[in-house]
GUKE-481642 format. One line per 10 residues: number of its first residue (from 1); their letters; for each residue x negated, y negated, z of C-alpha. Coordinates in pm, 1 decimal. Each point is the difference from the previous one (the first is absolute). Example, Ala and Ser with C-alpha at 12.3 -4.5 7.8 and 13.67 -1.06 7.14 Angstrom:
# GUKE-481642
1> AS> -1230.0:450.0:780.0; -137.0:-344.0:-66.0 .
END
This chain:
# GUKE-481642
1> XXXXXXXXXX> 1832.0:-2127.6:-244.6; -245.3:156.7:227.8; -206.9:308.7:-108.6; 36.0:298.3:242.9; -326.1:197.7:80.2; -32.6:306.0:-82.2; -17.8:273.5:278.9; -186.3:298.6:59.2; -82.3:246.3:252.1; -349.9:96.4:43.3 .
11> XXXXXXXXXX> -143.6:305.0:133.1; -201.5:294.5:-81.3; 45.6:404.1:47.3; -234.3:27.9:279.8; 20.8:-37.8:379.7; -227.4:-378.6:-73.5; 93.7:-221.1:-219.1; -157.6:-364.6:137.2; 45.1:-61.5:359.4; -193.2:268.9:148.0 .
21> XXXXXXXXXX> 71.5:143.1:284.4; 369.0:-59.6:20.9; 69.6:359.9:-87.8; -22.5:72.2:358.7; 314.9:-305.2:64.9; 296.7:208.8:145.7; 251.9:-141.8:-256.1; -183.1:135.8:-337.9; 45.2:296.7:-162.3; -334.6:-36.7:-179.7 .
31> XXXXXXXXXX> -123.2:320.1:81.5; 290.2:167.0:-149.0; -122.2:-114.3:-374.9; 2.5:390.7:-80.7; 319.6:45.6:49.3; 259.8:-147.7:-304.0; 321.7:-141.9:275.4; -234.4:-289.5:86.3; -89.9:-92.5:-345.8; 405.6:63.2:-149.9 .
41> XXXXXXXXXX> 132.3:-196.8:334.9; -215.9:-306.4:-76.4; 29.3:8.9:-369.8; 422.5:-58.2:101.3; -73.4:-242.5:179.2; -192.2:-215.0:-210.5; 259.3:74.5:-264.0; 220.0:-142.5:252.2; -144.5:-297.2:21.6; -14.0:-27.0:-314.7 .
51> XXXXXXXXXX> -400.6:3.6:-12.9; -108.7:-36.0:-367.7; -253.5:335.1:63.3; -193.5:228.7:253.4; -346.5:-50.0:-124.2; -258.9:303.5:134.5; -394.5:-57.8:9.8; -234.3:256.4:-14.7; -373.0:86.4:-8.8; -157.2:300.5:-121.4 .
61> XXXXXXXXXX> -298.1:50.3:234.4; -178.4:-67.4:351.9; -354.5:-130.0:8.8; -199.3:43.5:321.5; 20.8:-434.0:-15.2; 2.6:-97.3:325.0; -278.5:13.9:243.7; -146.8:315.2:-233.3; 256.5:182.8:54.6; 357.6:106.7:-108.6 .
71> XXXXXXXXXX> 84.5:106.8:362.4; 214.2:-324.3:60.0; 216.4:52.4:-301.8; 79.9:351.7:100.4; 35.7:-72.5:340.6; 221.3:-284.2:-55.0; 118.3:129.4:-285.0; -57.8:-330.2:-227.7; 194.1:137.6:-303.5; -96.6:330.3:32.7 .
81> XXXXXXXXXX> 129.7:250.5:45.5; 237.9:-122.2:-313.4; 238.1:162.1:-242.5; 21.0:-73.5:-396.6; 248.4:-300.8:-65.3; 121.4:62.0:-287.6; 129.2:317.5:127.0; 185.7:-188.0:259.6; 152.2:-242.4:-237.2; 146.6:318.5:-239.2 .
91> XXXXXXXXXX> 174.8:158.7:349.6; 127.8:-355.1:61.8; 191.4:-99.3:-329.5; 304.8:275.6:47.5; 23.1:-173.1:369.9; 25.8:-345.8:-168.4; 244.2:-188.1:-294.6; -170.4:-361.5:-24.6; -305.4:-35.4:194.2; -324.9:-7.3:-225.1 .
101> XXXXXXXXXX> -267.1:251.2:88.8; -403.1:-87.0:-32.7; -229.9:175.2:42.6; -410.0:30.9:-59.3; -231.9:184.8:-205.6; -349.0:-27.1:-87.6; -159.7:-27.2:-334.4; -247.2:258.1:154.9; 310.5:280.7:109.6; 136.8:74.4:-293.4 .
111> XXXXXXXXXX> -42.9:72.8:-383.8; 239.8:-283.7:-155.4; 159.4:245.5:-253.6; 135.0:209.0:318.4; 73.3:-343.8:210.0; 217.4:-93.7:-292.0; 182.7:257.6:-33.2; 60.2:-10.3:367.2; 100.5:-345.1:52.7; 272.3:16.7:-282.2 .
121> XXXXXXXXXX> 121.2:308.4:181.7; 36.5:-214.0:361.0; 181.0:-313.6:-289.2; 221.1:249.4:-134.4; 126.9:140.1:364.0; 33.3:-299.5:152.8; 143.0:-154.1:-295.6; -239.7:-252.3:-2.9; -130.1:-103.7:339.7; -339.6:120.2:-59.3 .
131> XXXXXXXXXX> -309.0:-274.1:110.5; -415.8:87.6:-88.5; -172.8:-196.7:236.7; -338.0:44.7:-182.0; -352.0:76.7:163.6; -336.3:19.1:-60.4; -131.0:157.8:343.8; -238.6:-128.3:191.6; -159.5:250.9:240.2; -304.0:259.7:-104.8 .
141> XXXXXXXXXX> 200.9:305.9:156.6; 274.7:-96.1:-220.7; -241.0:18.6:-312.4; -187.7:338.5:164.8; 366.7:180.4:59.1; 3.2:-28.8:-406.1; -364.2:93.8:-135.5; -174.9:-331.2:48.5; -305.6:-60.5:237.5; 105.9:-346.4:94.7 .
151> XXXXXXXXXX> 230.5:-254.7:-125.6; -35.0:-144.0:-365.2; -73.6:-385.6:63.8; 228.1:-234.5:56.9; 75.7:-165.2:-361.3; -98.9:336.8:-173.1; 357.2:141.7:207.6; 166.1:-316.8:-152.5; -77.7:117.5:-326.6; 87.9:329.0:31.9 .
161> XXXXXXXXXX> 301.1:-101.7:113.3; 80.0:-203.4:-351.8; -54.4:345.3:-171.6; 214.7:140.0:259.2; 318.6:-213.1:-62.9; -68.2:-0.8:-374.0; 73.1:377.9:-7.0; 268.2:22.1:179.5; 151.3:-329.3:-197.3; -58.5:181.7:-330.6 .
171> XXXXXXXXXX> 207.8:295.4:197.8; 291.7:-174.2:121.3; 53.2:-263.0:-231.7; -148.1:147.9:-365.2; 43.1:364.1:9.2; 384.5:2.5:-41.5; 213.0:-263.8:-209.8; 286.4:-73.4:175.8; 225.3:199.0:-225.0; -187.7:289.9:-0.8 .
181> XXXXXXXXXX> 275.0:184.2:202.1; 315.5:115.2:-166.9; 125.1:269.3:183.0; 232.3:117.9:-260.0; 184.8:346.4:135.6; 162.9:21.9:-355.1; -336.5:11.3:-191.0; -220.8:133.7:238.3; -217.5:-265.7:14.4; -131.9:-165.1:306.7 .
191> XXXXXXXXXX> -296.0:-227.0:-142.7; -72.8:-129.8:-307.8; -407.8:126.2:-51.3; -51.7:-294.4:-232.0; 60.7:-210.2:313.0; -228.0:147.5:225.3; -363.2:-97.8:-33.4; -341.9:111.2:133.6; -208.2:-301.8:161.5; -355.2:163.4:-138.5 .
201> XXXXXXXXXX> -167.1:-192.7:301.9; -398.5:-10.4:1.9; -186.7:-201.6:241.5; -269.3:6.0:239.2; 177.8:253.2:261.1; 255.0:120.9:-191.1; 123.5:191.5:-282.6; 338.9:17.7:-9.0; 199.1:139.0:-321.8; 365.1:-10.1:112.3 .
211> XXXXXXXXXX> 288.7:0.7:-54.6; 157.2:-85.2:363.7; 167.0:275.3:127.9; 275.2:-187.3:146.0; 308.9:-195.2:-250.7; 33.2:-342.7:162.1; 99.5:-115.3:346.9; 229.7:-255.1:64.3; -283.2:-289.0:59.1; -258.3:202.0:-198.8 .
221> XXXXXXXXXX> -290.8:-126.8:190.3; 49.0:-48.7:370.1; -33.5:-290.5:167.4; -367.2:-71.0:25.7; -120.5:-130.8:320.4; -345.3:-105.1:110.6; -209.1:-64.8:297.0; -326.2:-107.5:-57.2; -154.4:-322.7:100.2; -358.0:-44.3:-147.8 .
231> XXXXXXXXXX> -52.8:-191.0:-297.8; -6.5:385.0:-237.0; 333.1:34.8:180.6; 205.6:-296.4:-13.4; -104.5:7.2:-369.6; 130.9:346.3:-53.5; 306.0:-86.2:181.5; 53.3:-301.0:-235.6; -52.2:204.0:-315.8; 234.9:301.4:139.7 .
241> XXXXXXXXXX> 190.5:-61.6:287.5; 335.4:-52.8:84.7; -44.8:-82.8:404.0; -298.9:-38.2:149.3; -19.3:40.9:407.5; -175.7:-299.0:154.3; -148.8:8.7:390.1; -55.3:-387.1:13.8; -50.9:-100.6:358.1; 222.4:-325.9:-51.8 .
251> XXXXXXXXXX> 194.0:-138.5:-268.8; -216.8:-268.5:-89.7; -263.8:271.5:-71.7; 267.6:169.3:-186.7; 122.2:-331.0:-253.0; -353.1:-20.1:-72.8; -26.6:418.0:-98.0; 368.8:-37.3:-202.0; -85.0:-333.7:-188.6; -357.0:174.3:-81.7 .
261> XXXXXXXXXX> 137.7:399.5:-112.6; 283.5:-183.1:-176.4; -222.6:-214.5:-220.7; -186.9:350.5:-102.7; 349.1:119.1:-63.0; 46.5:-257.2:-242.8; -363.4:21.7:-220.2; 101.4:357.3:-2.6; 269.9:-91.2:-165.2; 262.5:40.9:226.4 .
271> XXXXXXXXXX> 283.8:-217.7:129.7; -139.6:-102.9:371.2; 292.3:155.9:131.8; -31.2:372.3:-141.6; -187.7:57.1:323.6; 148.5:-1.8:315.4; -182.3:-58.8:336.3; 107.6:133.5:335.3; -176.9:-24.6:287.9; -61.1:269.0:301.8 .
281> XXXXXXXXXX> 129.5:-149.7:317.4; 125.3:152.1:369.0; 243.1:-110.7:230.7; 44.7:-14.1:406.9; 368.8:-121.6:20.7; 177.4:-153.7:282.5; 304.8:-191.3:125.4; -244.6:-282.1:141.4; -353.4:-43.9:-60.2; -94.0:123.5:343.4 .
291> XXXXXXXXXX> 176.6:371.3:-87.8; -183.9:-5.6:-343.0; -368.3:-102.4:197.1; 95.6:275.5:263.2; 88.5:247.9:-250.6; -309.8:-27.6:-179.9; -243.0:-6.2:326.2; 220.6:355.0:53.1; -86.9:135.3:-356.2; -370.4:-160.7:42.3 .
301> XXXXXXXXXX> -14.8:286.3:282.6; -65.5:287.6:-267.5; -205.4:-211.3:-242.2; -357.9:157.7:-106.6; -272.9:-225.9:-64.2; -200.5:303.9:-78.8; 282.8:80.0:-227.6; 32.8:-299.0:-199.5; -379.2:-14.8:-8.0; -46.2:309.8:-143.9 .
311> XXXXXXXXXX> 242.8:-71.4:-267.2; -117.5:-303.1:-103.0; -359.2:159.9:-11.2; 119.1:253.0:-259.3; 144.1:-218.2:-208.7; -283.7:-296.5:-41.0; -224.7:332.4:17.9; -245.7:-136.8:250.6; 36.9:119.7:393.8; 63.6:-295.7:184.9 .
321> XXXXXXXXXX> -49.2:239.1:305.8; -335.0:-74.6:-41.1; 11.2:-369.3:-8.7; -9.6:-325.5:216.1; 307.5:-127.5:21.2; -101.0:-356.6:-128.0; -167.0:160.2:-314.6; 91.4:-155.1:-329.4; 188.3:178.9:-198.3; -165.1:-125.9:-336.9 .
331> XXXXXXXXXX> -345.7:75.1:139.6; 88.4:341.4:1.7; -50.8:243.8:-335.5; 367.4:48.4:-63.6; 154.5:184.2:-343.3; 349.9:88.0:-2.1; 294.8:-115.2:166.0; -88.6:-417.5:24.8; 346.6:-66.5:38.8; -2.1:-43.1:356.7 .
341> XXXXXXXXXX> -330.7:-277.1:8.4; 177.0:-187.7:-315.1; 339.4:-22.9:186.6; -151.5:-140.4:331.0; -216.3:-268.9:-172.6; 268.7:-97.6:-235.1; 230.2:-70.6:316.4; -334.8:-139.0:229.1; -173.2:-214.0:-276.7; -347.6:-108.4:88.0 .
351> XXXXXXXXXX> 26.8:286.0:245.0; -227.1:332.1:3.6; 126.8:336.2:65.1; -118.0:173.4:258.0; 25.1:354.8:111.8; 188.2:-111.8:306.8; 233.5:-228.3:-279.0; 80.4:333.6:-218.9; 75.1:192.2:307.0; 262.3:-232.7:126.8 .
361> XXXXXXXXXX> 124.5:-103.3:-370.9; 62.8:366.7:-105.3; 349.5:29.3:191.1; 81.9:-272.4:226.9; -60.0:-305.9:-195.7; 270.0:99.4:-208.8; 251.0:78.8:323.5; 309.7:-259.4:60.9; 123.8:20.9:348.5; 303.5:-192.1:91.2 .
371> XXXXXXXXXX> 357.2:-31.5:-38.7; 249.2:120.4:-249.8; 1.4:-367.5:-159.1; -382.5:-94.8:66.0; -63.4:313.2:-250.5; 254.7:-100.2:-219.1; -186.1:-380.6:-37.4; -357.1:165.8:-14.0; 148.1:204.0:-270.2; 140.3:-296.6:-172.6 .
381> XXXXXXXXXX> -365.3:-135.4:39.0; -124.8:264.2:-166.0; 217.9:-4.4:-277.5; -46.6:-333.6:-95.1; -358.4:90.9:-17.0; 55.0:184.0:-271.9; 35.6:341.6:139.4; 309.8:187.9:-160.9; 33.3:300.5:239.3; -94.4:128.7:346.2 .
391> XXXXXXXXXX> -150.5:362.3:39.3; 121.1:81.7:391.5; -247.9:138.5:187.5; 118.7:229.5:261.0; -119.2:27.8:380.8; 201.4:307.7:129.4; 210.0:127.0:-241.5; 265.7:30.5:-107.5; 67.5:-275.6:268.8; -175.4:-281.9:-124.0 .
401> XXXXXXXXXX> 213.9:13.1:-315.4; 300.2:41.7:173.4; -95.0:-308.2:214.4; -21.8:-186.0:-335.3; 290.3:135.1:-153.4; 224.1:-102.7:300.5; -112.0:-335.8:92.2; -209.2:-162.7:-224.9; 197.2:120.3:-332.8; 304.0:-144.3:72.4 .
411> XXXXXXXXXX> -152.0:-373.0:36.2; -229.7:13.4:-312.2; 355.5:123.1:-163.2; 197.8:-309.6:113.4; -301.7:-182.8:-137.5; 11.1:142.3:-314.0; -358.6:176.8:18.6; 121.0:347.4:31.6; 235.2:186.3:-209.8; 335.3:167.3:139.2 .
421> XXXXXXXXXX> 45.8:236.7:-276.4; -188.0:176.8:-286.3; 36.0:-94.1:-332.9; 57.6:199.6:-260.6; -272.6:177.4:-259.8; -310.3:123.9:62.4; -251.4:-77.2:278.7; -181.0:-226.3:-249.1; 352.0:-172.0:-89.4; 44.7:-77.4:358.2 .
431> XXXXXXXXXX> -372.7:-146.7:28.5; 45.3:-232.2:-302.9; 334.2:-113.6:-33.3; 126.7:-11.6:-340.1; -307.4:209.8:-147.2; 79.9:345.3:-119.1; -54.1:377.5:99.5; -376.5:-37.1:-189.9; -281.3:-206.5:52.6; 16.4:-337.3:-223.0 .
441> XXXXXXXXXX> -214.8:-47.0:-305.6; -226.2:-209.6:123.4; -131.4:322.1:208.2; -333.7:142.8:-162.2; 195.0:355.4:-3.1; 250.4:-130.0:-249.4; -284.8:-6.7:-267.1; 74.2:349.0:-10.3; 395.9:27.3:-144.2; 18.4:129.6:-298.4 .
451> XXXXXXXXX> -410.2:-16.9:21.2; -32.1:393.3:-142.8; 296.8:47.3:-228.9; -204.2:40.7:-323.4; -211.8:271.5:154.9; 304.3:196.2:129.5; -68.4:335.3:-318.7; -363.7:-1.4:50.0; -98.0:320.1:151.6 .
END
């Protein structure tokens, strides 16, 4: 029986999200990301498609990266100017029944007692559709907009991260038993104290007493997501995640990642298949190959090297406006984001990245332009590389989706790779057939059921 991929649309609440310069395209209502219609329209009509989830990015600063300055990012607007996703995602769930609703925050934006509480909120409402894609941050403006001179080093975010998750694991899964609510009218009684527990937290950045605030959502813990790609990353994202979103450039490149991460699933003590891969890709479509060339040499009209440039800069936090274009990449005194070096050389072995190999690899290695059925066999290709879902990347929106929706959807759905209804449950039920509303056991956050009961009358 084949395996259908799992399907998400990608964007970001911004005017920017990856191919910059399209905002200016007549058919996209990207500069309309302040106003909620967009956002509710395109939310129905991934729903009905029957996308698994809208996932929204985010960043949480602007360095002056590129060329010394930050005058392309504001005059381009390369994710900025850019509204709070997780705001976004809590207008969206009354607008939406079954499609699942990521979104991103930073270990650096929020206290994880408050982000708790929060997220079970958003699981409650939605009745759990609720996705964390998890962050570390990678730009000094990010770590400056919250009391920091610079950003903490690379591994050093990695493990603050780990103390991170723990808290908000001891939160959502150890605070309250699961009968801890009784909501007896008769008696009066709504909670059983005994049942309730405080999570007396103390680590390096934390202190944390407890209880959570919240009684438990339907899948407790969201669905964790991850995205980063250095070694510190992928680790993390074997230890914690759920998903993990992959830019390979083919999928060669990305067999090699999957067979790699899910053997670090496993000594984590894991099943290899508690993490889920899906990879970002974009799509030109058209009824021959000519019309899907054309189309793209039309899009390619609004394209921003600048743009991408200046994007890419911020995140491998070294301005590549200032360098040859035949530079080597691993010549250069990089910390941060390494994703983007790793993924070319893993698809380009014996190959060195340059500057001029990042710039193109960023967006439109990952771009499939052809026909309704050409997509649907690169797709395949991907697949049986080991890749379980696709995170569409838009062009214009909400037109690039729509594109999908209409004529590539149907084929992968005769094919079997694309689902033609929701299932029922919870957005991790639907993710991992047969699995329940919670994560599994093998998860390090089920360490902590039951993990505080004989403190629960200590004052």
């Amino acid at each position: 029986m084949t395996k259908r991929l799992i399907l998400n649309g990608f964007s970001m609440n911004a005017v920017s999200h990856v191919y910059h310069g399209f905002w200016r395209h007549p058919d996209t209502r990207q500069t309309d990301f302040n106003d909620l219609a967009p956002w509710v329209d395109l939310a129905k009509l991934l729903e009905k498609g029957c996308f698994d989830a809208l996932f929204v990015a985010d960043v949480l600063g602007t360095d002056p990266a590129y060329r010394g300055s930050w005058d392309t990012y504001i005059k381009e607007a390369v994710q900025i100017p850019i509204n709070d996703s997780g705001a976004l995602i809590a207008a969206l769930i009354g607008a939406t029944e079954h499609l699942g609703l990521t979104f991103t925050s930073s270990i650096l934006q929020e206290h994880p007692f408050n982000f708790a509480r929060k997220v079970s909120t958003l699981d409650h409402l939605s009745k759990g559709r609720i996705g964390w894609n998890i962050v570390t941050s990678v730009s000094h403006n990010a770590a400056q907009n919250f009391g920091f001179e610079r950003i903490v080093p690379h591994d050093e975010r990695y493990r603050w991260a780990e103390e991170y998750v723990d808290v908000v694991y001891k939160l959502w899964e150890g605070s309250w038993d699961d009968d801890a609510v009784i909501a007896d009218k008769q008696r009066g009684l709504y909670a059983d104290p005994d049942r309730i527990h405080r999570i007396r937290h103390v680590g390096e950045r934390y202190r944390v007493l407890g209880p959570h605030l919240s009684q438990p959502s339907p899948q407790r813990t969201p669905v964790l997501f991850q995205a980063g790609s250095s070694h510190a990353g992928r680790a993390f994202a074997a230890q914690n995640a759920e998903g993990t979103f992959i830019t390979s450039l083919t999928p060669e490149g990305a067999a090699r990642l999957v067979t790699e991460v899910r053997g670090q699933v496993a000594a984590a003590g894991r099943d290899p298949g508690d993490l889920l891969f899906v990879q970002g890709l974009s799509f030109v479509i058209g009824s021959t190959e000519e019309e899907a060339r054309r189309k793209a040499r039309d899009l390619d009209e609004y394209r921003s090297d600048d743009g991408l440039l200046a994007h890419i800069s911020r995140d491998l936090g070294i301005d590549l406006g200032l360098l040859p274009p035949d530079q080597p990449v691993d010549e250069l005194d990089i910390e941060g984001v390494q994703g983007l070096v790793r993924f070319f050389e893993e698809a380009n072995p014996g190959l060195r990245a340059t500057v001029a190999d990042i710039g193109q690899a960023y967006a439109y290695n990952t771009r499939i332009v052809g026909t309704p059925e050409s997509i649907a066999d690169e797709l395949a290709r991907w697949q049986a590389a080991g890749v379980d879902g696709i995170n569409v990347i838009y062009q214009t929106t909400p037109g690039s989706f729509a594109e999908f929706i209409e004529n590539v959807l149907p084929v992968l759905q005769q094919r079997g790779l694309a689902q033609r209804a929701y299932g029922p449950g919870t957005y991790r039920e639907r993710l991992f057939a047969g699995s329940g509303a919670r994560l599994n056991e093998r998860h390090p956050a089920a360490r902590y059921r039951g993990a505080f009961r004989p403190k629960a009358k200590v004052a």
